[in-house]
Residue, then its C-alpha position, 0 to 999 in steps of 0.5 A: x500500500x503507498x502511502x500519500x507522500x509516496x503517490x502525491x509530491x506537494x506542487x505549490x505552497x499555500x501562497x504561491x497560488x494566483x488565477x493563472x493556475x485556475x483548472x491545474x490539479x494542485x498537491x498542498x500540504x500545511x496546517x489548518x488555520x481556519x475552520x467554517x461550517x456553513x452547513x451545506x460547504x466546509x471552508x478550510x484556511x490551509x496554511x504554511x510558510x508562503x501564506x493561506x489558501x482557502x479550500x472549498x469541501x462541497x457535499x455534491x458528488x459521489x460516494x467518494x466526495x461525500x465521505x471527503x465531506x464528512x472527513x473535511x467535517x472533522x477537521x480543526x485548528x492545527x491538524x496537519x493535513x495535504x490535499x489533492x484538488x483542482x484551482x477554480x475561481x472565486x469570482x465575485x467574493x475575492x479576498x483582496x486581503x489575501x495574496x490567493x484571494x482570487x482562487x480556492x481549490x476543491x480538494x477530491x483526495x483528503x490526508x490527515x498526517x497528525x491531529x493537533x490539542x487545542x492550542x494553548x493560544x490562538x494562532x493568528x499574526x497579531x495575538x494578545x498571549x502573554x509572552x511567557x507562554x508563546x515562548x514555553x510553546x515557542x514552535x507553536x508562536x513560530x507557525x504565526x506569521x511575522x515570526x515566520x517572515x522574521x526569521x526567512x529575512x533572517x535567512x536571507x540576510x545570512x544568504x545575502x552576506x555570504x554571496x557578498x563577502x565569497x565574491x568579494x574575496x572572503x573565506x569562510x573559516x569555522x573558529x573553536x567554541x571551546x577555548x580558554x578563558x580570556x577578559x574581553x569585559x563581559x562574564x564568560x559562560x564556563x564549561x568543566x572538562x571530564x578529561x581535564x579536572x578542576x580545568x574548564x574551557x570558555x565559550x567564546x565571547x568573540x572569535x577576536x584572537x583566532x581570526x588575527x591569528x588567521x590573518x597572521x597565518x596568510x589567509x588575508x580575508x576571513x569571515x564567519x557567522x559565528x555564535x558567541x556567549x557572554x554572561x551579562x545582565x540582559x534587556x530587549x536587545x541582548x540574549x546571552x548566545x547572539x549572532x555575529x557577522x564577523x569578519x578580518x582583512x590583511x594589509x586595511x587602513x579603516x577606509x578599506x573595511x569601511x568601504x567594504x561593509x559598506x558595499x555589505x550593509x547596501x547589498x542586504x539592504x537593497x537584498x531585503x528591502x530593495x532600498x539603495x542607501x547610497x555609501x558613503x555613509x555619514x561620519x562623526x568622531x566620538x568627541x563630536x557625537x558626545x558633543x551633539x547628541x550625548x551618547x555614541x551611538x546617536x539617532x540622526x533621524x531627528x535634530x534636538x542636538x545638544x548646545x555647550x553653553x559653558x563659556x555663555x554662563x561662566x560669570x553667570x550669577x546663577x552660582x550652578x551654572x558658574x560654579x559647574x564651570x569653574x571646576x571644570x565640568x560644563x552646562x549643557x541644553x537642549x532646546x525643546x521646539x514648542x515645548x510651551x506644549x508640555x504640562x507641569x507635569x510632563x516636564x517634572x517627568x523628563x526632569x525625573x528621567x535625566x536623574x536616572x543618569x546622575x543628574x540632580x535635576x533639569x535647569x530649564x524656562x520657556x522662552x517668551x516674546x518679552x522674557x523668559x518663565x520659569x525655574x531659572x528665568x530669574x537668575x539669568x541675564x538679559x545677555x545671557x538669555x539672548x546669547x542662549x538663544x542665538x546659540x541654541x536657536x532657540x524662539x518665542x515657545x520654546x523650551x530651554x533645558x540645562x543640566x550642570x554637571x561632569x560631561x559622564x553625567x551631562x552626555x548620558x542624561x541629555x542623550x536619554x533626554x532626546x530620544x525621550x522628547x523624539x518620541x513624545x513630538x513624534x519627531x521620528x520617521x520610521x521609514x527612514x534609515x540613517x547611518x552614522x561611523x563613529x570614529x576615533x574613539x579613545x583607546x582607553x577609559x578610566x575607573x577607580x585609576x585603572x584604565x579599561x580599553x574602550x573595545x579590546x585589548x587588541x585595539x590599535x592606537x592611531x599611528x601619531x598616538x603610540x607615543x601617548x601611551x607611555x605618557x599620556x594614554x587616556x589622550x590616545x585615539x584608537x583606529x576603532x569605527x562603529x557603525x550606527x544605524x537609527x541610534x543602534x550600534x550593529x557593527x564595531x571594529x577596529x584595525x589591530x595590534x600588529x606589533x609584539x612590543x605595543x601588544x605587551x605595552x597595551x597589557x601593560x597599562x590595563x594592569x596585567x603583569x608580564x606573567x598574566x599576559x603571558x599566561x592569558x595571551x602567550x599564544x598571541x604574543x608568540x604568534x605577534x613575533x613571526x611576521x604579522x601583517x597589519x589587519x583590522x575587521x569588524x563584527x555586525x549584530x546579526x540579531x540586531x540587525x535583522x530586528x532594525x530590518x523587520x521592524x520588531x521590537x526585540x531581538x527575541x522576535x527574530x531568533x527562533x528560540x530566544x531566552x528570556x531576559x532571566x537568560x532561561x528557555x521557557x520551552x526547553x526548561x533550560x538551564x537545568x539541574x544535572x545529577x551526582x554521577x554527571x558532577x562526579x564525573x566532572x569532579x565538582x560538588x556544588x557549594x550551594x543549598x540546592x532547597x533554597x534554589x529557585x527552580 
């Protein structure tokens, strides 16, 4: 006996059906998405990846087609079926809605491959579930269809990116996931070796070092799609395992990968949405965009940049604004363009917003014809209000706003402030994608007297800069670009170390003695000594960068099974518990009261 898979091979998917395939006998095979019994006809909405097409069971027939009747009868949402039929019009009751709208087929052969529970939730493109619970039945949650068409741009983005970087002169390279544990600024996930007790490897936070050492071995261009891990304290746009389009290049200035990602970004663009979005792209040094916009991953979609008023209120008799100054932090506003439309209220809230980030508050008045009023109109000077104006651009309606304080307050605050006055004058056009390089970065920054790199160790310092680090490091540029897309950062590189001797000095300064470094990095170092050539490359947030492309609201939307923002898998019950004989086996006895762990 064959089976129907055996005798039938699926001709068309569900969405691929259009009026010049009216009278063609058709095989389809999906899920049903929709039941209606109008008592003398079933209506079945079939369902797969491609779209819907809308079966029609009629009772007229022999035997055979009353039985299929009775059979279609039977059907509920989510049973899997496929379906021998013939395409015919629908004639006047076309669904403009659907892309098969203007056809059904009438099915004459009828299988049903598995029967489906009740859904713990309807499955419908928008759905009102609680995210909780489509993530403990996320392959149910995926059958819907903006998941589905995020995750097949997703696809095409990998697809898109290979062909671009093979026919650009790429190779692809696959790099260790086990490796050592290295300090790359965020926790790594650990994971214990049976053969080697008491030694563990680390899952990789990055290809960094192998991919140098690819270059060093003559390989001149590699890239990868590549998993990477780190433990860190997770928000909408982070899961403690993401997705790097990662990528290295011999013999580069910055110009040569910034000209080649690029040539990426406008081919997934033009791939996806079949947008040219014309290189080159804007640029801006990290000084300038902490200047204009506060942060260094700024939104360009609107204005509301950031105006240093310092030099205005030096003198000031308002004593905040003169005392901020003489100890050598600075004021700086925005202005808020017809902001007289904003309550008390709604300003008490921004001012509540801007302390998230240090602030002591918002200095602000609105300006009127005659004077200004508000909190601080009082205690500024005639000429000191007409010189805010003309710097600020300010008029008649306006809002000025100031926070007084060391430019790691007043960036961050002022930044956070914008993006929270784009949202509420909807100064934001959706359809509009604007990118941004963020270059010449600070090698280093400083916490409690230790520096910290402001990337990675294994960053290079501008040419004209070497000199700096022995004297004056934290004045150090570093050969670093970011590329920025509507206020998210998706790509960061930088060009490498690519001598022994600045490698170890770098060490050096984030306080690693030459044993640490050798004991963390001996590889590298020896690696450094046999004719290294220069080199640099990048890395774009795969999930980032496909959630800015569909428009979704998290990276979760546009990775097939996500973790939470506690990083555990609701489906799979992950993390887990493992039992004595595993931990035995690994030589590790927990330290931990496992009662008064929360499952």
């Amino acid at each position: 006996m064959t089976t129907f898979l055996e005798e039938h091979r699926r001709t068309h998917m569900c969405g691929e059906l259009d009026e010049s395939n009216i009278g063609e006998e058709v095989t389809l095979m999906g899920w049903v998405s929709k039941r209606r019994d109008l008592g003398r006809m079933i209506f079945i909405d079939l369902r797969d990846r491609t779209g819907i097409t809308q079966l029609r069971f009629d009772p007229y027939g022999d035997d055979e087609d009353t039985d299929l009747e009775e059979r279609a009868g039977e059907l509920r949402p989510e049973w899997c079926i496929g379906i021998v039929g013939q395409v015919v019009s629908r004639g006047a009751n076309i669904n403009p809605d659907m892309a098969t709208g203007a056809i059904e087929v009438v099915p004459t052969k009828l299988e049903v491959f598995s029967r489906a529970e009740t859904p713990p939730f309807v499955i419908r493109d928008e759905t009102d579930a609680k995210e909780e619970l489509r993530l403990e039945h996320r392959y149910l949650d995926l059958r819907r269809k903006p998941l589905q068409q995020a995750l097949l741009t997703r696809s095409k983005v990998n697809a898109l990116t290979r062909n671009y970087l093979l026919d650009t002169g790429f190779a692809e390279f696959e790099t260790p996931v086990l490796n050592r544990s290295t300090p790359e600024g965020a926790r790594d996930y650990l994971v214990p070796s049976r053969i080697h007790p008491s030694k563990f490897y680390a899952l990789p936070q990055s290809p960094q070092i192998f991919k140098q050492l690819l270059m060093i071995s003559g390989f001149d261009r590699y890239f990868q799609i590549v998993k990477c891990f780190r433990d860190e304290d997770l928000r909408a746009d982070r899961q403690p395992e993401f997705t790097q389009i990662d990528m290295e290049m011999s013999f580069v200035t910055p110009e040569d990968v910034i000209e080649i990602c690029e040539g990426l970004i406008a081919t997934i663009f033009e791939g996806v949405h079949g947008i040219d979005v014309q290189p080159p792209f804007e640029r801006l040094s990290y000084d300038e965009s902490m200047a204009r916009f506060g942060v260094d991953n700024p939104d360009l979609r609107f204005d509301l940049e950031i105006t240093d008023v310092s030099e205005i209120v030096a003198e000031s008799d308002f004593r905040v604004f003169s005392g901020t100054v003489s100890r050598g932090d600075v004021v700086r506003g925005l202005c808020i363009p017809e902001g007289n439309q904003l309550s008390r209220k709604e300003v008490d809230e921004l001012e509540e917003s801007v302390k998230v980030y240090g602030a002591k508050g918002l200095a602000w008045s609105e300006v009127q014809e005659e004077d200004w009023k508000g909190p601080i109109a009082n205690f500024i000077s005639a000429d000191e209000k007409k010189a805010i104006e003309e710097a600020m651009g300010a008029s008649p309606g306006d809002i000025v706003a100031f926070i007084a304080d060391s430019t790691d307050v007043v960036c961050p605050a002022l930044g956070n402030l914008r993006d929270v006055l784009a949202k509420r004058f909807d100064l934001i056009d959706e359809s509009e994608y604007r990118f941004c390089w963020i270059t010449d970065f600070p090698m280093f920054e400083e916490e409690d007297g230790q520096l910290h790199s402001m990337h990675h160790p294994f960053t290079s310092p501008r040419p004209e800069d070497v000199e700096l680090l022995d004297e004056s490091p934290l004045e150090a540029r570093a050969q670093a670009y970011d590329l920025v897309l509507n206020g998210h950062e998706i790509g960061g590189g930088s060009i490498r170390i690519h001598r022994q001797d600045v490698q170890a000095r770098i060490f050096e300064l984030l306080g690693l003695s030459e044993g640490e470094a050798r004991d963390k990095f001996g590889f590298l170092l020896d690696a450094l000594q046999y004719g290294t050539p220069p080199h640099g490359g990048i890395a774009f947030g795969m999930d980032r960068l496909v959630m800015i492309l569909t428009g979704a609201d998290s990276i979760r939307q546009v990775i097939a099974f996500p973790k939470t923002t506690q990083a555990s898998d609701l489906m799979a019950k992950a993390p887990s518990r493992i039992d004595e004989e595993q931990l035995r086996e690994l030589s590790l006895r927990l330290d931990v009261d496992e009662d008064a762990v929360e499952e």
